[in-house]
LUMROSE-797778 format. One record per residue (C-alpha): residue in one letter; z, x, y. Coordinates in steps of 0.1 Angstrom, whole numbers, plus 5000, padded with zeros to 4 digits. Layout:
N
AZXY ...
//
This chain:
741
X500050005000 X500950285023 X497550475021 X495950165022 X497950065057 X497050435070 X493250395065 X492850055078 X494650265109 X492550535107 X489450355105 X491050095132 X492250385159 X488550545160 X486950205162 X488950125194 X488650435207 X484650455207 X484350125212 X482250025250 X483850025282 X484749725289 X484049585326 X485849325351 X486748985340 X487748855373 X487149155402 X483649195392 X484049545393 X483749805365 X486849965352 X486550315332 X489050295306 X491050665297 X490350815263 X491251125249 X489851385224 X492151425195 X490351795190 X491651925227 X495251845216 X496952125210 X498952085174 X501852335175 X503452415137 X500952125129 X503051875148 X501251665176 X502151735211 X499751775246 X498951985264 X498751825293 X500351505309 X496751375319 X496251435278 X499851185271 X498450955298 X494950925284 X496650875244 X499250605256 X496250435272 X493650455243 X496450345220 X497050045242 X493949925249 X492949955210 X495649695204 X495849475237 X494849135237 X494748795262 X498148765248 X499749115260 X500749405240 X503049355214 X504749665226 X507449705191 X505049625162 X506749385139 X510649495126 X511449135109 X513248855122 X515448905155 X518849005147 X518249165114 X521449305100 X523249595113 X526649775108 X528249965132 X527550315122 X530450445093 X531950795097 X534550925075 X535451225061 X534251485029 X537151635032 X540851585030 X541351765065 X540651635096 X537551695117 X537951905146 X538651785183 X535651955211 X539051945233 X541152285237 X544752305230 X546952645227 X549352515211 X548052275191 X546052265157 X543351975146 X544351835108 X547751985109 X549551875146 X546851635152 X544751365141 X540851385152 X538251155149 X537151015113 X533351165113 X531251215080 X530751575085 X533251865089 X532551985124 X530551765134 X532151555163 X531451215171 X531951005203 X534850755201 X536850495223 X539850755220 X540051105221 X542851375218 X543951725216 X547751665208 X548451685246 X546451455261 X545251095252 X541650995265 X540850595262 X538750355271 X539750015277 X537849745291 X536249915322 X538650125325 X539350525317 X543050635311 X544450925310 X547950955288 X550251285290 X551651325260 X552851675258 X556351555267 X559051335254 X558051075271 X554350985276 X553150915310 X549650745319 X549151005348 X545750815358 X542850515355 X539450555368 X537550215367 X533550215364 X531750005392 X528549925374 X528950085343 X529649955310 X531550245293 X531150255253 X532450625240 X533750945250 X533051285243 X535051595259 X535651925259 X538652175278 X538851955313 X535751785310 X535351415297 X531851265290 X531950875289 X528550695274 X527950365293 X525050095296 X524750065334 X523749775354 X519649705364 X519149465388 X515249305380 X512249465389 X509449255395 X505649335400 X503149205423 X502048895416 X497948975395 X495548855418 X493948545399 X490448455409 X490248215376 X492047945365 X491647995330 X494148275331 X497248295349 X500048605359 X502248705331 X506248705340 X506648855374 X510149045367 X512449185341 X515749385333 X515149745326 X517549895303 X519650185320 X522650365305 X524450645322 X526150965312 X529551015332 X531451335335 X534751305347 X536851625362 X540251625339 X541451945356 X544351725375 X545751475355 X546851295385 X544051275400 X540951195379 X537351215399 X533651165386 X531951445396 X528451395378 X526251095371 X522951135346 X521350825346 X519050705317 X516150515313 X516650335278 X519750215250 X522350445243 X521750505203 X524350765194 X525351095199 X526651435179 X528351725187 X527352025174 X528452405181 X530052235216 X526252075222 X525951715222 X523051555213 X522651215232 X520051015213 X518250745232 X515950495227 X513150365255 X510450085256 X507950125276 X508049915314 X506749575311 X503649535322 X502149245348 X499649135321 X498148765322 X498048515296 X495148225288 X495847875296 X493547775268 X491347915247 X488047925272 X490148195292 X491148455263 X487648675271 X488748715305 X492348785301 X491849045272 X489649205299 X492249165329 X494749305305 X492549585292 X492549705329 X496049705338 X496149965312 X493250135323 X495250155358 X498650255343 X500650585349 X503150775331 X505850625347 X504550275328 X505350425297 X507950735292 X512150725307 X513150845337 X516051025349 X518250975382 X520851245386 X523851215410 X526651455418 X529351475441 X528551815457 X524751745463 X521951555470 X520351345440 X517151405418 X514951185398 X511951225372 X510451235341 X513251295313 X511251475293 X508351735303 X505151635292 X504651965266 X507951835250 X506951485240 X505251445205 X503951175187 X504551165147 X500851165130 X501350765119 X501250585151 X504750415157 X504250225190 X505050295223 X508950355225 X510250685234 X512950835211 X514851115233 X517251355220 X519151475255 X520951875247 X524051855270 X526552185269 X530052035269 X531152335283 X529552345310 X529252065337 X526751825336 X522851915348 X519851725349 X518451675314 X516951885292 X515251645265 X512751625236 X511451265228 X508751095202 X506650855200 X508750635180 X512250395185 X515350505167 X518550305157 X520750535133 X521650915137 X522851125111 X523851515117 X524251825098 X525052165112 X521352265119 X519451935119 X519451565134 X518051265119 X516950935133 X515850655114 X514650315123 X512650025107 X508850155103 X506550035131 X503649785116 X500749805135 X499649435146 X495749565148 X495949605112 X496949205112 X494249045136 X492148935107 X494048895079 X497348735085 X498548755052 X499349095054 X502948995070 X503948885036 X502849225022 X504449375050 X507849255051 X507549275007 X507249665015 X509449715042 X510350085050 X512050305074 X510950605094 X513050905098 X512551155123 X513951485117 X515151745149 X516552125150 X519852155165 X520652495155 X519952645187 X522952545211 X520052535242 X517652315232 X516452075206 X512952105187 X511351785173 X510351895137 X508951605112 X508651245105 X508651095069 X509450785054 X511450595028 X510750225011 X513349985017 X516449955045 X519550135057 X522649985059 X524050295082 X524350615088 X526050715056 X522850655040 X521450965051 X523251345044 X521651675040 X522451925016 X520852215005 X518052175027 X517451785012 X517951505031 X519451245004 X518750875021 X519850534999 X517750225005 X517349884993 X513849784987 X512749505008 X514149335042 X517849405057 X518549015055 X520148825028 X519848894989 X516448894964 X516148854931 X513649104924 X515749384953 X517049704939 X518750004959 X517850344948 X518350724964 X515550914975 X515351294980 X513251415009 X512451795026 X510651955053 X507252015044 X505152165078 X505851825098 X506051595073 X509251495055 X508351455021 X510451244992 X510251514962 X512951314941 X513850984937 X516250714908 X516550364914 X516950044897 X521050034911 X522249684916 X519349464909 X519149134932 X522149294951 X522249534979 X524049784993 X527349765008 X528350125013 X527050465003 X528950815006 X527051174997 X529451434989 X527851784974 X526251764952 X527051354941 X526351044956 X528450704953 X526750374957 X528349974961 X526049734959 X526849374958 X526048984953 X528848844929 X530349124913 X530849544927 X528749744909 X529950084919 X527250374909 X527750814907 X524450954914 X524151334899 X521851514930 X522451814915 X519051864911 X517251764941 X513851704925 X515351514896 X518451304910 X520351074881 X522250784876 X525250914858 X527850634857 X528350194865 X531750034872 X531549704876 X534749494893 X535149254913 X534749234953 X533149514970 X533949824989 X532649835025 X533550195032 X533950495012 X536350805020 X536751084989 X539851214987 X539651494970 X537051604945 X538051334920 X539151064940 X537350834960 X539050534980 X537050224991 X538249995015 X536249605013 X536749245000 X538349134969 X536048844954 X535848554926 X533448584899 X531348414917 X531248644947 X533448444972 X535148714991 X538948604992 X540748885011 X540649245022 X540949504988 X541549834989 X540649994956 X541350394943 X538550544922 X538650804895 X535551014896 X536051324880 X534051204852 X530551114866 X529650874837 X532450714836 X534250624872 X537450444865 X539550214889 X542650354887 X544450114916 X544049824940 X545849674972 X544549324972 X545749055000 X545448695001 X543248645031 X542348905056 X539749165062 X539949505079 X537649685108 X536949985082 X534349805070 X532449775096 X533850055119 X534650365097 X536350545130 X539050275127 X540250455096 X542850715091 X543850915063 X546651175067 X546951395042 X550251565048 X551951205043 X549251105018 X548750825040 X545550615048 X546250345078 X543750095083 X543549795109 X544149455095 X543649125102 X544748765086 X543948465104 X546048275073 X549148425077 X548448515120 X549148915112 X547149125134 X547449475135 X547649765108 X548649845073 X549850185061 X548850245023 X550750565002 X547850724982 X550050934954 X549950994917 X547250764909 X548650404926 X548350274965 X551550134978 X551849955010 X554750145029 X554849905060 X552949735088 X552649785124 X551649545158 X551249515190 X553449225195 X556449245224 X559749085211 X560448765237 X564448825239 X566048615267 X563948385292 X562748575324 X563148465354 X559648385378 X558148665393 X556648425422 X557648055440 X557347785410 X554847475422 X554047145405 X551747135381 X550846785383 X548646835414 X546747095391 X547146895359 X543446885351 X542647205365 X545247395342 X544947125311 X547747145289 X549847475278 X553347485262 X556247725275 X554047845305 X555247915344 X553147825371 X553448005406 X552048035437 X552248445447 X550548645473 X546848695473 X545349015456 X548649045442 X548649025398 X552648935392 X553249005353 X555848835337 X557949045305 X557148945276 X553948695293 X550348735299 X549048585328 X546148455342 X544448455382 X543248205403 X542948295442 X543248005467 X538948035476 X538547985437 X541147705434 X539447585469 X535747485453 X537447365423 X539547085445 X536346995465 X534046905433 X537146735418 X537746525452 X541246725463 X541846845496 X540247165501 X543647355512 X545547245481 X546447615479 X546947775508 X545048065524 X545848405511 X547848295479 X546948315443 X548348045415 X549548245385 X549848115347 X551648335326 X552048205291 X554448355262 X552948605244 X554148435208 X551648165218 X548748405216 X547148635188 X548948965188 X546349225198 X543949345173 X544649725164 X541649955173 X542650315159 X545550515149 X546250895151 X548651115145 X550351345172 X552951565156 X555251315139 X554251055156 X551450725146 X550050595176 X548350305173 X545450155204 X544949795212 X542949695240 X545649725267 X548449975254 X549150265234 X552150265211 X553950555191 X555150475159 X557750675139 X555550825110 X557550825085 X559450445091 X556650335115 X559450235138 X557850125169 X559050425192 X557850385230 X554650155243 X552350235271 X551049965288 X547450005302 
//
């Protein structure tokens, strides 16, 4: 099917690209439409790049106009239905120590005084909503940035920085520099309206949101007094990032600007819009298709441009559309400069990373030119769904080199799918779409390598988990463990020992599945998931200890199974924490049933899991607490406050947010509370000017906060919810001191 697809391309490019000139549909003028000659480009290691940008413009616009029609340009191929299935990306562990922090401490030691972040390779940092060294305590909560001093007895949250116009998402840091990744707000951007002389065809949508995301470094130098100092502005999605050597690697993803085609009213106009359209192209730049930079810092004037140089821009030898993969190289070291960046062709939406290489995988592009005359082919299509992986050096701490593209049959479910080892690239699929279950799916673990700059499978076994797919996947050496699920867990070793000849070695089946993966040691692997009925009816969070010293037969040697529940680890592998000094694993953990939110601590020893003890988030109410504020009468704001038990209502200053012990409170200012009384017939004053009614309701009437992520500071848990940080005795998990946010 796949050389099949590449011919009809082939065959399809060449056609469009010779075809005639097409002329005016509506200016009666005769447009000139860019090619380009494939033999001027210079191939470098027999990867495609230009030479020039007029030789990028003149590709983009060939490719476009091969593939335009009165109905646009389908600008993303075809990826399946909207909202295909994705998990958060999982990152855990090979190894019983923790992975290093990028921040420095003298006197204090990653995996033995502190916890870092869970990642899925040893060295390899990730970016995270917290971040420590053992002294200090980076979060992000909300739209907030905290700063938490914990070198002392007591902690102290020495500072907040709040983001105006920025989303933030993760940190990454390094010494007294802190790197927060954040979507950032685009206000539209509309185009000039087409000039229409026909009335067959009409202008296309006149404005759109671009997406923008934003690298922010923040000056830690003075706890007291945190300051942004830089501002790299991106056009595109924030994918992911990895650090390696001290070098992050920010990978992005780009579409290309909408464009101001037009679109038919009927069928009589299609001719001349194709041909309108066909020109817009023909009158595009580079700026219509690549990302953009703006760069803003505190001790100069700003700069904008291209984010990556034209002679760094590549385009794998299968066309794959007309987003812009970008890999930005920043130095955590050193403060932030504007970008140095290699992109693709190509869109991206899961990053793996070994010491010397990156990967990037995304659903294969399918060319709709190959589709104009025989629809059909989508049924063939989404039958023999694949995914594209794109392959870049990061060995060199300066830059990063795009090196190969390659492909696998079949789906991700996340970034543990991929690992290298050896110089393979081991990647587990399952065959067909990412949505629901077939009867005829299986899963199965492919073995690709480098060859020139193609990324060639060499080795393959499947047939795992037939009509099931998978649920979680973990590489480790030499070995690779597979869950795959419908009704029952069928848990799989896979012997990689042999690159060119990988094996099924062993099945265990049990009910439920495991989600998430994290070896132990080299004979023990833990998975965290959903217990389940026969039948496969999940029926509460399951935590289950495998034996897999013997590869052909795994054995369940333990399980912690709750009525009800689930736990983040299944979806977010940084929520998880395993301590090996305590041989302790702490997982967040939620039961609507039995309203406990917040996190369970699990003793892994001699074979068994025990549950040693709980923690939460939620304040003890004690005695009542007086009003902060003047009480009023809620019946004159009966309907505007509906009905609440055990809540105080009072009128306090304006601008001013009263908190109540023990309460959370909401805040309404007199102007809001103003257009509220008008619609609803009140007097307009009902509050007066300048003062703000606040609610503050008992806190035992609310969910407890859900618990983000622990870590371990000395002997100390601390455990993150969304507005404080709490330190919890590690041995008794005695709540020990809270810091509110």
């Amino acid at each position: 099917m796949k050389k099949v697809l590449s011919l009809i391309l082939f065959v399809a490019f060449f056609a469009g690209a010779c075809s005639e000139t097409p002329s005016s549909g509506t200016s009666g003028t005769t447009t000139t439409l860019q090619t380009v000659n494939l033999d001027d480009v210079e191939f470098v290691s027999a990867l495609v790049s230009f030479t020039t940008c007029d030789d990028l413009l003149s590709y983009l616009q060939t490719q476009a106009i091969a593939r335009v029609g009165p109905y646009g340009l389908d600008t993303g191929g075809w990826y399946g239905p909207v909202g295909i299935l994705r998990m958060e990306e999982s990152l855990v562990m090979a190894e019983a120590d923790m992975a290093l922090e990028t921040g420095d401490s003298d006197s204090m030691t990653a995996g033995v005084d502190f916890s870092g972040t869970n990642v899925q390779e040893v060295g390899i940092d990730e970016p995270d909503i917290i971040k420590t060294d053992g002294n200090r305590i980076l979060v992000l909560s909300g739209n907030e940035f905290h700063f938490i001093d914990v070198s002392e007895t007591t902690p102290e949250l020495t500072d907040s920085l709040s983001f105006d116009g920025h989303w933030p998402s993760e940190i990454l840091f390094s010494g007294d520099r802190a790197f927060v990744l954040a979507s950032t707000d685009s206000g539209p951007i509309y185009y000039e309206d087409a000039i229409d002389e026909s009335e067959d065809i009409e202008p296309g949508y006149g404005g759109y949101w671009r997406n923008l995301s934003s690298i922010i470094e923040i000056d830690l130098s003075d706890p007291h007094e945190l300051s942004i100092v830089n501002t790299l502005t991106l056009d595109g999605s924030y994918v992911s990032a990895r650090v390696v050597n001290g070098v992050a690697r920010i990978v992005m993803s780009t579409p290309m600007n909408q464009l101001p085609f037009v679109y038919p009213q009927n069928e009589a106009g299609e001719e001349n819009a194709e041909k309108f359209n066909k020109e817009v192209i023909s009158g595009t730049t580079l700026e219509d298709w690549l990302p953009n930079y703006f760069f803003e810092s505190s001790n100069g004037p700003y700069s904008q441009g291209s984010l990556a140089d034209c002679s760094n821009i590549h385009y794998p030898t299968e066309f794959a559309g007309f987003s812009t993969l970008s890999v930005v190289t920043v130095d955590l070291d050193s403060s932030l400069e504007t970008p140095n960046a290699t992109a693709v062709l190509a869109d991206g939406q899961t990053v793996y990373a070994s010491n010397s290489n990156l990967y990037v995988a995304t659903t294969s592009y399918l060319d709709p030119i190959l589709f104009e005359n025989d629809e059909n082919l989508w049924e063939v299509a989404s039958e023999n769904y694949a995914t594209s992986i794109h392959q870049f050096d990061v060995s060199d701490s300066d830059a990063t080199t795009y090196l190969a593209s390659g492909s696998v049959d079949g789906h991700l479910l996340n970034q543990f799918a991929m690992s290298e080892h050896g110089g393979y690239l081991r990647v587990a699929t399952t065959l067909g779409g990412p949505w629901g279950f077939r009867d005829d799916s299986e899963s199965k673990v492919s073995v690709l390598t480098r060859n020139g700059s193609d990324l060639e499978v060499v080795g393959e076994v499947g047939d795992m988990g037939r009509g099931e797919r998978i649920f979680s996947v973990r590489f480790v050496g030499d070995t690779g463990y597979v869950v795959t699920f419908r009704q029952t867990d069928p848990f799989y070793t896979v012997d990689l020992s042999e690159p060119t000849n990988p094996v099924v070695r062993g099945e265990l089946k049990i009910t439920g599945y495991s989600g998430y993966l994290h070896p132990l040691s080299d004979g023990l692997v833990l998975g965290i998931g959903q217990d389940a009925t026969d039948t496969g009816q999940t029926t509460g969070a399951k935590v289950t200890l495998f034996d897999v010293s013997n590869l052909d037969q795994p054995v369940a040697l333990d399980s912690w199974v709750t009525s009800g529940g689930s736990s983040a680890v299944e979806w977010d592998h940084r929520s998880f924490l395993w301590w090996p000094a305590s041989e302790l694993a702490v997982l967040p953990f939620n039961n609507w049933y039995s309203d406990f939110s917040g996190a369970v601590a699990l003793r892994i020893s001699n074979e068994t899991i025990t549950e040693v003890g709980r923690i939460d988030h939620q304040d003890e109410i004690t005695d009542p607490v007086d009003p902060v504020c003047d009480l009023i009468d809620e019946e004159i704001f009966a309907e505007f406050l509906g009905n609440a038990e055990g809540r105080t209502v009072m009128l306090c200053e304006a601008d001013t947010y009263s908190e109540m012990d023990g309460h959370w409170c909401e805040y309404y200012p007199s102007d809001l509370v103003a257009v509220w009384a008008e619609e609803e017939g009140f007097e307009s004053d009902i509050v007066p000017e300048n003062k703000t009614i606040t609610i503050c309701h008992p806190e035992d009437y609310v969910w407890m906060p859900q618990i983000e992520r622990t870590l371990v500071i000395g002997e100390q848990l601390w455990s993150y919810s969304y507005d404080r940080l709490q330190a919890n005795d590690l041995d008794t998990l005695e709540r020990l001191q809270v810091v509110k946010l």
